[in-house]
C-alpha positions in Angstrom: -12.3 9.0 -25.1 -8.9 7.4 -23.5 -8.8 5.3 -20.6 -5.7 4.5 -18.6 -4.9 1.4 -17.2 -3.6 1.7 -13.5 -2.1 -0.7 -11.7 -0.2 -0.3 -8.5 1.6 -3.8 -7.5 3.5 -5.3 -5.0 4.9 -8.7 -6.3 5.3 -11.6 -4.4 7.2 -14.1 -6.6 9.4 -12.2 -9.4 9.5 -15.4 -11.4 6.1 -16.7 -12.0 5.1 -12.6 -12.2 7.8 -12.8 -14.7 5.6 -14.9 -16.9 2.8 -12.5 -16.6 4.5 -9.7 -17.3 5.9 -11.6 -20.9 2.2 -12.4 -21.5 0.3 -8.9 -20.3 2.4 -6.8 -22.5 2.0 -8.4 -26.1 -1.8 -8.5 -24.7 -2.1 -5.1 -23.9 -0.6 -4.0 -27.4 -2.8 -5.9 -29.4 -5.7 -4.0 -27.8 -4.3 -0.8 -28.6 -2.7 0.0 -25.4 0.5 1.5 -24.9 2.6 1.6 -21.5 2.9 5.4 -20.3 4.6 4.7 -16.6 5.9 1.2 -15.8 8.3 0.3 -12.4 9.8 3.3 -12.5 10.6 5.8 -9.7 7.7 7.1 -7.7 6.8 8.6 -4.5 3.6 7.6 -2.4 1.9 10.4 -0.5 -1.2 9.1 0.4 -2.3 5.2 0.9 -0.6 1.9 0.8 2.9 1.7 -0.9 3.0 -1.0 -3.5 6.6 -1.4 -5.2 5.6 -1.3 -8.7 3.2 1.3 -10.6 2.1 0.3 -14.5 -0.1 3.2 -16.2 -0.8 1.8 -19.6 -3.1 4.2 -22.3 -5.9 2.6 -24.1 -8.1 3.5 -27.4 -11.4 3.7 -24.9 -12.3 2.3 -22.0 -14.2 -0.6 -24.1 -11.1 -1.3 -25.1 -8.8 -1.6 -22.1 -12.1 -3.6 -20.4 -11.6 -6.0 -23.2 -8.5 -6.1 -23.0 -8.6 -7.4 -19.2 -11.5 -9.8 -20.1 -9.2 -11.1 -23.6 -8.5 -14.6 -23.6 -4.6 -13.5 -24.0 -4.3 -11.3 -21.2 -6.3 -13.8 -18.5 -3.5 -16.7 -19.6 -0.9 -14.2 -18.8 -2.8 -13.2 -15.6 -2.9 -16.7 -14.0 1.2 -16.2 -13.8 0.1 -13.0 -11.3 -2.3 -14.7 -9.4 -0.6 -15.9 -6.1 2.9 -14.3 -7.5 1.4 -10.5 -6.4 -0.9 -8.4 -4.6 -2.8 -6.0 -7.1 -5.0 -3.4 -7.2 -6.0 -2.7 -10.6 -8.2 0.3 -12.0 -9.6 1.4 -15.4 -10.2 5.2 -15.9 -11.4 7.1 -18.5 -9.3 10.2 -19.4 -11.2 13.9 -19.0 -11.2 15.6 -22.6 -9.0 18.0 -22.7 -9.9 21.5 -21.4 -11.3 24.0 -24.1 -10.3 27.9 -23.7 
């Protein structure tokens, strides 16, 4: 099964997150994910209202877990830390409905 990567972000210092972003995104390729939603438009209806919104699709949830844990993405994730406020879930996609 899928997982999705979901981030909802409200950064802090655009240049250091800068660096993270130039870091996550070769990192989250090279575990199979692939960005589905990232900054774009977006409309809050419920809960806090973070600026930026990254939905990134995975192989599994294995894989997006070790993608977060990957020595790759945690160097790129120090550039974040103290540059944002993040709130960052892993989800496993429901299989597709069967008629």
């Amino acid at each position: 099964m899928t997982a999705l990567w979901i981030a909802h972000v409200t950064v802090t210092d655009p240049e250091a997150y800068g660096r993270y972003a130039q870091g996550a995104g070769p990192a989250i390729a090279a575990h199979g994910g692939v960005f589905l939603a990232r900054a774009g438009r977006y409309h809050v209806l419920e809960g806090a209202d973070r600026a930026r919104h990254v939905v990134a699709r995975f192989p599994s949830l294995d894989a997006a877990v070790a993608c977060y844990h990957s020595s790759e993405y945690q160097a790129a994730l120090a550039h974040a830390k103290g540059a944002s406020e993040r709130d960052l879930v892993i989800v496993e996609e429901a299989a597709p409905a069967t008629e």
